[in-house]
Structure formats: structure tokens, C-alpha cells
C-alpha positions in Angstrom: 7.2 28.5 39.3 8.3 27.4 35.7 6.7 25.1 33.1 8.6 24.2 29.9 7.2 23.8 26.5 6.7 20.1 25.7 9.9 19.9 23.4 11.5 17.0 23.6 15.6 17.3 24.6 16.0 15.5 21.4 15.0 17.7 19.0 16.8 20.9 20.9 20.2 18.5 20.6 19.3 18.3 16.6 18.6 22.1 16.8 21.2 24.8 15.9 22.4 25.9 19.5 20.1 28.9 20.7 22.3 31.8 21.8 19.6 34.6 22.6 17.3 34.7 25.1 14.1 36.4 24.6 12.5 37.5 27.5 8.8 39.2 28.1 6.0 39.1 30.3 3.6 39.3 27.4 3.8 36.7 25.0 1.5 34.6 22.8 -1.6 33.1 22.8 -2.6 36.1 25.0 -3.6 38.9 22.3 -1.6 41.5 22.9 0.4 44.1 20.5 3.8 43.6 22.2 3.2 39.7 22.7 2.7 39.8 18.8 6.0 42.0 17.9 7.7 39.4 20.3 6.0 36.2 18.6 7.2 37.7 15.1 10.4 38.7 16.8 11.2 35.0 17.9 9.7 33.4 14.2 13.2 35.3 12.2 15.5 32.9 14.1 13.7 30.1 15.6 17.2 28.2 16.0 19.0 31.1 17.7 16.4 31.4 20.1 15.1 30.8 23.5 11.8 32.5 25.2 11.3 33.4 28.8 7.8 34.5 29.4 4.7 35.0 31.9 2.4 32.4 31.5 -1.6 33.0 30.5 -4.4 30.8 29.2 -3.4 28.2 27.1 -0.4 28.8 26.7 1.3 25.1 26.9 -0.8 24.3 24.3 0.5 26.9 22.4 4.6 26.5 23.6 4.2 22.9 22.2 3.8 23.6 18.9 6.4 26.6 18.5 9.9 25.5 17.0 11.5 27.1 19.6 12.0 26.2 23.8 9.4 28.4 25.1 10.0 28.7 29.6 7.1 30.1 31.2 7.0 31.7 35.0 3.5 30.9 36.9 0.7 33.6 37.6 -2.1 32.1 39.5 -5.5 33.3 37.5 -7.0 35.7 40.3 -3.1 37.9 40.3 -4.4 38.6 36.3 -6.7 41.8 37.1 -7.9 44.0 40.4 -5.5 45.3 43.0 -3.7 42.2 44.3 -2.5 42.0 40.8 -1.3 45.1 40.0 0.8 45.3 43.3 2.3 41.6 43.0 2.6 41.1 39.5 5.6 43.6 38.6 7.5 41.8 41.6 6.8 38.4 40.4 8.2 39.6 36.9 11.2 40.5 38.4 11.9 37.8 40.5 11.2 35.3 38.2 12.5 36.6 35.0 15.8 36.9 37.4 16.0 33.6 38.6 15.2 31.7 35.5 17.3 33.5 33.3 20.4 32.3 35.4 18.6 29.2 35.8 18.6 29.0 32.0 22.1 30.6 31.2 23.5 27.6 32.8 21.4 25.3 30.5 22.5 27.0 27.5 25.2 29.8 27.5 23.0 32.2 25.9 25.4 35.2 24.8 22.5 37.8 24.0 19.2 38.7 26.3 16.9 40.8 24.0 14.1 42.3 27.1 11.1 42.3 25.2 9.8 45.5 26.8 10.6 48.5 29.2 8.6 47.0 32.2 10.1 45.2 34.9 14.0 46.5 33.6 15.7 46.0 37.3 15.5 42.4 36.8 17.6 42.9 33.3 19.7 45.7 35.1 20.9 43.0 37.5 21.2 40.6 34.8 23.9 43.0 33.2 26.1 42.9 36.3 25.7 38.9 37.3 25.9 37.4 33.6 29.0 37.3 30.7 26.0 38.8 28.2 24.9 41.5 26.1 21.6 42.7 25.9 19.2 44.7 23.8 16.0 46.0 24.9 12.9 47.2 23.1 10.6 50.2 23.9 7.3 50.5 22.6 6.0 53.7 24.1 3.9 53.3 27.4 6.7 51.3 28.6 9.1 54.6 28.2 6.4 56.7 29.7 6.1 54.8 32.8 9.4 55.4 34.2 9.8 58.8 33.1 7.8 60.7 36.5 9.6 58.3 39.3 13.2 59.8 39.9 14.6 56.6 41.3 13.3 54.2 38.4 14.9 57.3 36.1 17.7 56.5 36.8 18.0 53.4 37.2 16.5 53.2 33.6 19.2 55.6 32.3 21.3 53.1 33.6 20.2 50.2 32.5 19.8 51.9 28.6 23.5 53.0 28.8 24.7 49.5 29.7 22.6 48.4 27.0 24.1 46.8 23.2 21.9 48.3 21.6 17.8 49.9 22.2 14.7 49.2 19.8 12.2 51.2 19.2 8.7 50.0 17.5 8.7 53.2 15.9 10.7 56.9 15.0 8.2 58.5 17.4 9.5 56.7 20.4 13.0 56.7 19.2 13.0 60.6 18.9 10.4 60.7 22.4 13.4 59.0 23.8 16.3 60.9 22.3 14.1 64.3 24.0 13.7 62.9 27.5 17.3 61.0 28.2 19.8 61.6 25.9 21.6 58.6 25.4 24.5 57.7 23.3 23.4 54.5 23.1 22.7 53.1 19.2 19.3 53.4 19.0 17.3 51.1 16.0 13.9 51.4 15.0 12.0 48.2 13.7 8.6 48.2 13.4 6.0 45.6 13.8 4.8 43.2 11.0 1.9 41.3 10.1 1.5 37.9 10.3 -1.5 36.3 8.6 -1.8 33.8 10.3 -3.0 35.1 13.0 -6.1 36.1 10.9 -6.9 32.0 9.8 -6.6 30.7 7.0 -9.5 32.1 5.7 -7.3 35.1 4.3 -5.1 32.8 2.1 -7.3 33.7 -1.5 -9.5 36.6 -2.1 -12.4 34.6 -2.7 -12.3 33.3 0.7 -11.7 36.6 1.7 -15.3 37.7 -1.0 -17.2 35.4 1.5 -15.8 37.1 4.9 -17.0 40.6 3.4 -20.3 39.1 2.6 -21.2 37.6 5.7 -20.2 40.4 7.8 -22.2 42.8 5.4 -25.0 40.3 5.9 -24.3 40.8 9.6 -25.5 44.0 9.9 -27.8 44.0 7.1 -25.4 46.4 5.3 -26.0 46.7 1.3 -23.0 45.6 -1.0 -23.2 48.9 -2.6 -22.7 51.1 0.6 -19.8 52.3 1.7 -18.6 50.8 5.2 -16.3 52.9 7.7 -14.4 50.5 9.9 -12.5 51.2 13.3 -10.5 48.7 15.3 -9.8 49.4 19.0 -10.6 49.7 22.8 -14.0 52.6 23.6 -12.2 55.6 24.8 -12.6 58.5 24.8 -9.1 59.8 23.4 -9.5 57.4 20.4 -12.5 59.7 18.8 -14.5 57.4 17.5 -17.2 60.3 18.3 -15.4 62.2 15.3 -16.1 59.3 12.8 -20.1 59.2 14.4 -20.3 62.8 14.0 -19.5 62.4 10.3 -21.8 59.7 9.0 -25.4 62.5 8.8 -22.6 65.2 7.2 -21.8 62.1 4.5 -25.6 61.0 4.2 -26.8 64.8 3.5 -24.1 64.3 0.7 -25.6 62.0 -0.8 -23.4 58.7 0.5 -25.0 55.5 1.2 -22.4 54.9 4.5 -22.2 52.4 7.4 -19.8 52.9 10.1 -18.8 49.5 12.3 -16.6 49.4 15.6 -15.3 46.5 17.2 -13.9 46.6 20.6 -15.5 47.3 23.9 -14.7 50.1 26.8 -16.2 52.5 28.9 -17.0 55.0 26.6 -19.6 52.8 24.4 -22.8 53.9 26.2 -21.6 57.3 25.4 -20.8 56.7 21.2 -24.4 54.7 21.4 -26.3 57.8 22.8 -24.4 60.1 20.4 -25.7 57.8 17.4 -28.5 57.7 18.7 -29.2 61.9 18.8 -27.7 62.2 15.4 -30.5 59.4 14.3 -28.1 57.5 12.7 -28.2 54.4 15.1 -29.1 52.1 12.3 -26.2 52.9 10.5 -23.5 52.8 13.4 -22.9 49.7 14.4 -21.1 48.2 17.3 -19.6 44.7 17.4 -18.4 44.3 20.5 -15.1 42.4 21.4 -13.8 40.6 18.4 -11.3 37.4 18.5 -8.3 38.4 16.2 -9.3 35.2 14.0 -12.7 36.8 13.2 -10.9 40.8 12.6 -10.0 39.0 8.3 -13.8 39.3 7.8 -14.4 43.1 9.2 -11.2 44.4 7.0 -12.6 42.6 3.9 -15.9 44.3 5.1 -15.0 48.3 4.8 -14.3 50.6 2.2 -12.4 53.0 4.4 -10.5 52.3 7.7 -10.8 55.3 10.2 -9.0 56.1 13.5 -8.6 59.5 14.1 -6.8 59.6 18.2 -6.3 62.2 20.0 -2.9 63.8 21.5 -4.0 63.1 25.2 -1.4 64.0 28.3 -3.7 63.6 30.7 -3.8 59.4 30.2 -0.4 59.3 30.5 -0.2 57.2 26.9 1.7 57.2 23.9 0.4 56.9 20.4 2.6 54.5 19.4 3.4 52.9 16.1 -0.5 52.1 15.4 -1.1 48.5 14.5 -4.1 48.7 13.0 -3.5 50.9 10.6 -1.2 48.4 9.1 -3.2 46.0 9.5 -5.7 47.4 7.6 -2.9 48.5 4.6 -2.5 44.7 4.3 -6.2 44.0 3.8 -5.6 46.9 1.0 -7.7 49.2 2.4 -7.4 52.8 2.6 -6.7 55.1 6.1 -7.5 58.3 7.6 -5.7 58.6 10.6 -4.3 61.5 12.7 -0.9 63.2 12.1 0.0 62.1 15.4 3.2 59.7 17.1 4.1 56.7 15.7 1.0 56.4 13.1 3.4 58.6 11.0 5.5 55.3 10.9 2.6 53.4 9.4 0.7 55.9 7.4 2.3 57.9 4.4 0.0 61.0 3.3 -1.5 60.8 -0.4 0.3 57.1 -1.0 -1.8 54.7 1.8 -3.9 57.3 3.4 -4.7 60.3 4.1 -3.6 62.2 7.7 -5.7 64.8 9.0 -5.9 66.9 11.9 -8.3 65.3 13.9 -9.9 68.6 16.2 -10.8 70.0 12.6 -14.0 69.0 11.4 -13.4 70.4 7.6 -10.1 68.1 7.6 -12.0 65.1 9.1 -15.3 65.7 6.6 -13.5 66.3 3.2 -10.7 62.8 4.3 -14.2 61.3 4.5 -16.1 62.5 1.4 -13.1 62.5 -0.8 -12.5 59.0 -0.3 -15.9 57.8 0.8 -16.7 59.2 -3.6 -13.3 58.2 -5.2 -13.2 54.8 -5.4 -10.3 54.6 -8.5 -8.7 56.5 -4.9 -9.3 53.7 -2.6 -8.1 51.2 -4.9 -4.9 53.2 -5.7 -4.1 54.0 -1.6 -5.2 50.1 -1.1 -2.7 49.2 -3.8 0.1 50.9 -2.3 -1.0 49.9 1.0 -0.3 46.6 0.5 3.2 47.3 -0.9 3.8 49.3 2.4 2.6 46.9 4.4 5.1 43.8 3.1 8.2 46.0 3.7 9.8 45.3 7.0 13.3 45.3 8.3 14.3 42.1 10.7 15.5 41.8 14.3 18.5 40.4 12.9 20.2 43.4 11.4 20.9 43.8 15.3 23.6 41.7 14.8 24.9 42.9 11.9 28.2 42.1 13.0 27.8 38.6 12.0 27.3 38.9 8.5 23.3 38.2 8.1 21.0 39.2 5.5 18.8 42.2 7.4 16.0 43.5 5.2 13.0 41.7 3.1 
């Protein structure tokens, strides 16, 4: 049920004594955006802590080479997707997140349990009762959602928050989403993601390296160096209106703008963006990469003029536009955003300073974002600029223990 991270018991003697336990069923190498906060999370204070996570493909690989202990609790591969899955796994997450954490409380007198996530709370609500701790637990939007229709797991939720040090949220939207549907008197922090570059390679460590990632993804797609190149980042639905951004590119070619729009990521709705593309003849200039590996993602930001996402408010999926990642993302590559006025993206997107926010169901908004900035390039260098200021700003996990007398903010 467990596997350990190939530290010796040597080096954890030598090691400043760990006194929080992280734990979260999604955790790296498996890309995900909370596995990444969590990652980024655990780098701040690599002696204080310890991780408990769900274990994915190569993942003791990866626990061998982190400077913290890194447990693991076992999924066999076919529990991962389909049916069988979905009913087991959110037992298994409880059960074992449960018993190894008392397993590893006895190893280490951890004092703090920092729950990476909202999923799978009753095994951290037990927790609360069974162990001399206190605990913080993040929420990153969907997690909140999820909860908030079930009476029972309302409750118990309520519960669990109130017995709680302390709550973070990834970003003001779902600290004031929060505020709305529970009202808790619990102090509430918000600290949003980061970046870490390394996750990119090492091929974004000097812009000429970076020159010859624009290059060969321009050469890619047989896109000119002198035309302007729309990127988007994210998984083919329909909610995320990438059919906004298509319906554009003839409006921005009529104007006389030599333009290339690129998407990477796959979902059900591509079929439907390629047939669009393909009625507005403008196939040849929309192109779709498909799935790309977070290593590879350096060379498409280097790529585009403009970064583009422009989601919709959508009830009916029962999701929450959260803090928006790849907007920030694409602020650290320096490049400029047009993204909805919508959730958490306000978090990562300032109006007139790294972007511009639109209304995304009005096409004169979306059009004159695009032609303004798709013309102005002394206005994509000066958003890119303060993009990347933006983008370096970030407040640590520590300030959660303020208490203690540790420097918080970089």
C-alpha cells in the first residue's frame, strides 16, 4: 500500500526535523495544476517537510531525487480512468491518506497537516479528532464546488473548515466564492500559484535558446517570422471559446493582419473548432497541435505574439474559473493576454498593465483586444514587460506560520 522515496535514513537524520505533513492525491510527475502548486508548495521548506501522496507513473523515479521524504499510497493502473475508478478511488484516498498519516505521525511528530486540496476532506476531518495537530487546507475552486450540492458532505465540510488553522485559497475569487456560500470565521489566506521554470527545461534559461524554440515552432507550421501568432493553452471545450479566437482570425486578415492562431491541447470539441476553420477558410492559418508535454509548452510561448483565452461563465459544467495558470504562464514568457473578466483570472490578469480583459460574448470587445494589440507592437512589448514583473511577485506558504518569525514575501 505504501512506497517510500529512496532517501536514505541517513540523510533525513542530517536533515532539519520535518514538522508538516503535506498531503495530496495529486502530486508530481503527473502534470497537473494542483500537483504543481503542491510541488512549489513543498520546494519553500524542503527541511520542514514531509509528503503524502497517490502514486502515478514514474513517480519513484521522481520521489528519489526530491530533497524531501516523499510516501506514496498504491493505485493499480486500470483504477486511473473509467467507472471502477471513479467509484474506488475517492475511498482509497481516504483510507489511505488515514492510515499513513498516523502511520507517519508516529515516525515523525509532525505538528502541522497542510491537505493539499478539498477532495477526500473526511480522512483530514478524522485526522483533526485522532491527532495533537493543526491543519490548514487549500481550495482551488472545483474542489469547493464539489461539496457544495450534497447536504451531508456540507456539512461535514463546514466542519472540517471551522476546525481548520487556517484555509488557502489559490485565488480572491475562491476566497470570496467561499466567504458567499459558508460563511466562516475561519482566517482565510489567499496565495496564488507560481512558476517554476524548470518545468519548461532548460531550454528557457537565455533568450537565445529561447530565439531557437520560436523558430522551430514557427518552422513547424510553416508560419512566417513576420506574422503575428495567437496562442491558446488548454483542454477542447466548448466553455473555453476557442471558437471566439477562430472567429476572429478572417475579421484580422480583412484588416490587413498577417495572423496565425495555434492551440495545443486535445478534447471533444476539436472536430468542431476544425470544421469551423474550415467554413471560415482559414484552416491554413489555424493550427492544432494536439497534446503537448509541459517540456515542449517553452517553445509555443516563445512562438506567439499574443496569448488568448477568452472562457466562458458556464454553470451548467459545474466548474470554476479558477486562478488561470496559463495566463501566468504566458506573463512569464513576456507575452501579452486577452482573457475574460471572469473568476480567478482577475488574480492573474491586471487590465491596461499585462493584458487586456474583455467581455468574451461581445464580439466588438473581443475584435478591437485583437486588432489593437495584434497592430501595436511598442503595446505588446510594454504589457510583456510588465508581465514579467507580475509574474515574479509571489507571496510563500510560509507566511502561514507567521507566528514563528519567517520572512513571507519575495
Amino acid at each position: 500500500m505504501e512506497h517510500i522515496s529512496q532517501l536514505t535514513a541517513e540523510s533525513r537524520d542530517k536533515a532539519a526535523y520535518p514538522d508538516i505533513l503535506v498531503i495530496s492525491r495529486i502530486f508530481l510527475p503527473e502534470e497537473a495544476v494542483i500537483g504543481e502548486y503542491i510541488y512549489n508548495r513543498c520546494l519553500q521548506d524542503p527541511e520542514r517537510v514531509i509528503v503524502l501522496a497517490a502514486s502515478c507513473s514514474g513517480d519513484q523515479v521522481f520521489d528519489q531525487g526530491q530533497q524531501f521524504p516523499v510516501y506514496r499510497w498504491f493505485y493499480p493502473r486500470y483504477w486511473r480512468s473509467g467507472f471502477v475508478g471513479s467509484i474506488l478511488k475517492p475511498l482509497v484516498n481516504i483510507l489511505c491518506s488515514f492510515v499513513l498519516a498516523i502511520k507517519l505521525y508516529f515516525r515523525y511528530h509532525y505538528r502541522y497537516i497542510e491537505w493539499g486540496h478539498g477532495y477526500d476532506f473526511p480522512s483530514l476531518l478524522l485526522l483533526s479528532y485522532l491527532l495533537p495537530i493543526r491543519f490548514f487546507i487549500y481550495l482551488h475552486g472545483n474542489d469547493l464546488l464539489c461539496v457544495l450540492h450534497n447536504p451531508v458532505l456540507r456539512s461535514l465540510f463546514k466542519l472540517t473548515l471551522k476546525r481548520a488553522e487556517g484555509i488557502v485559497c489559490n485565488s480572491s475569487y475562491t476566497r470570496d466564492y467561499l466567504r458567499t456560500a459558508l460563511r466562516l470565521d475561519t482566517p482565510t489566506h489567499v496565495i496564488n500559484p507560481i512558476i517554476r521554470p524548470e518545468k519548461f527545461g532548460n531550454n528557457v534559461a537565455s533568450p537565445s535558446s529561447l530565439d531557437d524554440l520560436r523558430v522551430r515552432v514557427r518552422q513547424t507550421y510553416n508560419i512566417p517570422e513576420t506574422a503575428i501568432v495567437i496562442l491558446s493553452i488548454g483542454r477542447l471545450v466548448k466553455h473555453k471559446g476557442f471558437d471566439r479566437v477562430i472567429d476572429n482570425i478572417p475579421l484580422l486578415l480583412t484588416f490587413g493582419v498577417d495572423v496565425h492562431y495555434i492551440l495545443c491541447g486535445q478534447g471533444p470539441s476539436e472536430s468542431e473548432l476544425k470544421s469551423l476553420a474550415h467554413r471560415l477558410r482559414v484552416d491554413k492559418r489555424v493550427h492544432f497541435a494536439g497534446y503537448v508535454p509541459e517540456r515542449e509548452l517553452a517553445g509555443y510561448y516563445a512562438a506567439c505574439e499574443i496569448f488568448a483565452m477568452l472562457t466562458l461563465s458556464d454553470t451548467k459544467a459545474n466548474s470554476m474559473e479558477d486562478f488561470g495558470m496559463v495566463y501566468l504562464e504566458a506573463s512569464y514568457f513576456g507575452k501579452p493576454v486577452i482573457a475574460p473578466r471572469l473568476g480567478g483570472v482577475l488574480d492573474t490578469v491586471q487590465h491596461e498593465e499585462n493584458g487586456i480583459l474583455v467581455n468574451p460574448n461581445s464580439g466588438y470587445e473581443v475584435f478591437q483586444a485583437f486588432n489593437r494589440l495584434c497592430k501595436d507592437q511598442q503595446l505588446r512589448e510594454q504589457l510583456g514587460r510588465k508581465g514579467k514583473e507580475l509574474a515574479k511577485r509571489r507571496i510563500l506558504h510560509r507566511s502561514l506560520y507567521k507566528s514563528e518569525g519567517r520572512n513571507t514575501i519575495l
